[in-house]
N, C-alpha and C positions, 0 to 999 in steps of 0.2 A: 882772533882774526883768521889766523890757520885754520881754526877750527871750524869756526863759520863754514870758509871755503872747502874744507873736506867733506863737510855734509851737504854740500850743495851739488859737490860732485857725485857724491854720493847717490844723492835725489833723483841726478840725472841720469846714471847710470841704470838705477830703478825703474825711471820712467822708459829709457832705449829697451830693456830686455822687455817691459809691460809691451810695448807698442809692435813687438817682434812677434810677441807671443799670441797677441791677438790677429796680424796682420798671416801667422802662418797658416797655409792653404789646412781644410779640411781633411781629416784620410779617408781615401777612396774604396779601399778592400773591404770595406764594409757594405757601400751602395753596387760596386758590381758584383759582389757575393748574393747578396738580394734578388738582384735583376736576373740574374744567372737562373737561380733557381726558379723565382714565380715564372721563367721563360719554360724550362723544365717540366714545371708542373703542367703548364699550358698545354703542352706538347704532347704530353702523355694524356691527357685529360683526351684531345682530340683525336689524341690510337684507341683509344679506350670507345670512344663513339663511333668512331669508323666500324672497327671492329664491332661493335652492340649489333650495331645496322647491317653490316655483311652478312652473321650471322642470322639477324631475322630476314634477311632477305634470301639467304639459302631455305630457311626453313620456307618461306613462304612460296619460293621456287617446287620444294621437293613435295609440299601440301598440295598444291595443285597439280604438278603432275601425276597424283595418286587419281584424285579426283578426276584427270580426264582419264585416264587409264582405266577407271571400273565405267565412265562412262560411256567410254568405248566397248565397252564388254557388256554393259547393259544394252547399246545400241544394238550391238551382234547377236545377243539373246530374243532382242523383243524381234529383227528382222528373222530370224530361225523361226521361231513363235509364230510369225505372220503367215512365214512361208507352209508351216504344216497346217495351220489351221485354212488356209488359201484348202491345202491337196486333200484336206482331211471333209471340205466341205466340196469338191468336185468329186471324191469317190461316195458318199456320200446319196448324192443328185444320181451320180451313173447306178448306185444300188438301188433308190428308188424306183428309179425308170425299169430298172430290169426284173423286180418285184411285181410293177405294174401289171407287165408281161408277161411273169408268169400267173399271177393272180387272172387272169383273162384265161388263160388255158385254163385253168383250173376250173374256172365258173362254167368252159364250156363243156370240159369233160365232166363237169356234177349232174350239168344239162341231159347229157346223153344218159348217165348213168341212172338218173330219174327215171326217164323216157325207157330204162330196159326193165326198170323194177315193177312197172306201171305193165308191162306186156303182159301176155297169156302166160297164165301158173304153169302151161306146158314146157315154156319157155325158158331156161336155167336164166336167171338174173345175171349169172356172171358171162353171157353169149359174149365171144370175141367180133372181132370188128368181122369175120369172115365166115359169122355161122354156127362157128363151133364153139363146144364146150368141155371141161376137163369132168373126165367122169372120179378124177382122182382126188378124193377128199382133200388129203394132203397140199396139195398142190393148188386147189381153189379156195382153201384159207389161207397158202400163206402169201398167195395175191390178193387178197382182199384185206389182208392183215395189213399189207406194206401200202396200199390204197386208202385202205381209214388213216393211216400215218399222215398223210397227206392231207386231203379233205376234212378227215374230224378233229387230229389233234393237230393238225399245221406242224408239225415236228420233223421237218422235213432234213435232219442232217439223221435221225432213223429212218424215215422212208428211204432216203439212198441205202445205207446201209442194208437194209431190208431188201428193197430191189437188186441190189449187186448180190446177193446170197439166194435169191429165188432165182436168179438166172443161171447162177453155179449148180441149185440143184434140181433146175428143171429146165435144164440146154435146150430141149424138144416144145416146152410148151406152147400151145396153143394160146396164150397169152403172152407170148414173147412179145408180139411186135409192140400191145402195149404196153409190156416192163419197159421195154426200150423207151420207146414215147416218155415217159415220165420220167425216166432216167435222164434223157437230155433236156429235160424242163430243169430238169435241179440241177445239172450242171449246168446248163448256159443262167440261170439265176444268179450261182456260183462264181462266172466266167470260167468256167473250167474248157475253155473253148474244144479242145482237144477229143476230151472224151464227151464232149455234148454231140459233137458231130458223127465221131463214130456210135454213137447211139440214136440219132438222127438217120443213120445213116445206113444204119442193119432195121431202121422203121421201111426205108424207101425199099429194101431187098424185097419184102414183104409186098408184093403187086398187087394182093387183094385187101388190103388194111387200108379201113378207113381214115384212118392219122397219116396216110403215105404224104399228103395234097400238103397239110401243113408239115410234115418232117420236110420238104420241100423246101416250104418256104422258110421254117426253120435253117438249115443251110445256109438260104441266102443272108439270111441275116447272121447270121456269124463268119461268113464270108467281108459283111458290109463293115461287120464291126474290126476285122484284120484288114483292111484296108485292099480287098481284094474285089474290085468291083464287075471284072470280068466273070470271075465264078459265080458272081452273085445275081450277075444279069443271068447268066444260065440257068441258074436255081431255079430264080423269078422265071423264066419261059417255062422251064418244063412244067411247074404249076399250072402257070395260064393253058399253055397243049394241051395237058393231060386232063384238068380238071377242069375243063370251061364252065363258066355261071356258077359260081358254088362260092362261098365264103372266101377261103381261102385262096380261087383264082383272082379275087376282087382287089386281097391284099397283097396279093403279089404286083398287081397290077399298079397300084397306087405307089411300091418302095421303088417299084421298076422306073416309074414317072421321074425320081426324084435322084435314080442314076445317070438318068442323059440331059 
């Protein structure tokens, strides 16, 4: 009977610890050790993107301002570009014009120079605008020499040179005033305004030379082209005065029109 009841107590005893054992709480330092970390990972995972992104968004920052930077530089190039080809096509325009210009003196003095070859065999082919002629071999080839430079080979940066060297070595000649005359044809072609005029201008000294009427009107127009409209009104008269009804008072008369 004891014994019964010691195994019963027994049993029961059995069953209080079973019932302990299952009713005690879970342990926790496992599921916050867990949480902890995948929170961790999370975290890092989201620096780690930020950062991916930061980084491509600097590169993407630093690639385009490359890109405006050369196209700003492309822009500054193609406006320079513009601008020379702009001034490279208005000098240009002003060489042709002044080409024209001189291409017209040129036809007219082939004209005259026809017109002396065509005279009496008495008559030296080379006769200056005044009559006369060089009886000096020398010295009426190497005007005619600097002349063909002109009219047969068009070579006209030898024809200056040629005419500046006939004038050094025949100060005196009777062809002076027309070395002169063609001498400021190829500088004012040139723009050499300076020395066009003073060779224009030792034409006009010369009172009996034919070329005086247009050395004249030559002045004015290099007068017109410095912006000196006053000298150039004077030029244009003393043509018109000096030279009435003739070619060259006609064209005086016409740049004159177009001064007032």
């Amino acid at each position: 009977m004891i014994s019964n009841y010691k195994r019963a107590v027994a049993l029961t005893l059995l069953a209080s610890a079973a019932s302990v054992s299952f009713a005690a709480p879970a342990p926790v330092s496992d599921l916050n050790s867990s949480s902890v970390s995948t929170s961790k990972s999370s975290t890092a995972s989201k620096e780690n993107e930020t950062q991916r992104l930061e980084r491509l968004l600097r590169n993407s920052n630093r690639v385009q301002a490359n890109l405006q930077q050369q196209v700003d530089e492309l822009s500054m190039d193609l406006s320079e570009l513009h601008g020379q080809l702009e001034k490279s096509a208005h000098e240009r325009e002003q060489l042709v014009e002044r080409q024209k210009e001189l291409f017209i003196e040129l036809d007219r003095m082939r004209t005259e120079l026809a017109d002396i070859k065509k005279a009496p065999a008495a008559q030296p082919a080379q006769a200056t605008p005044e009559g006369q002629y060089s009886s000096n071999q020398g010295e009426q080839q190497a005007y005619q020499s600097a002349v063909d430079l002109i009219l047969k080979n068009k070579d006209y940066d030898a024809a200056t040179v040629a005419l500046e060297q006939f004038q050094k070595d025949f100060p005196e000649s009777v062809y002076s005033a027309n070395a002169s005359y063609w001498l400021g044809q190829l500088y004012f072609s040139k723009k050499n305004d300076v020395e066009s005029a003073k060779a224009f201008a030792s034409v006009v000294s010369h009172e009996k030379s034919n070329k005086r009427a247009d050395a004249l009107v030559k002045l004015g127009d290099i007068a017109v082209r410095n912006n000196s409209a006053a000298a150039a009104k004077k030029y244009y008269q003393q043509a018109i005065d000096e030279y009435p009804n003739t070619g060259s008072a006609n064209s005086a008369k016409q740049k004159l029109s177009k001064l007032k």
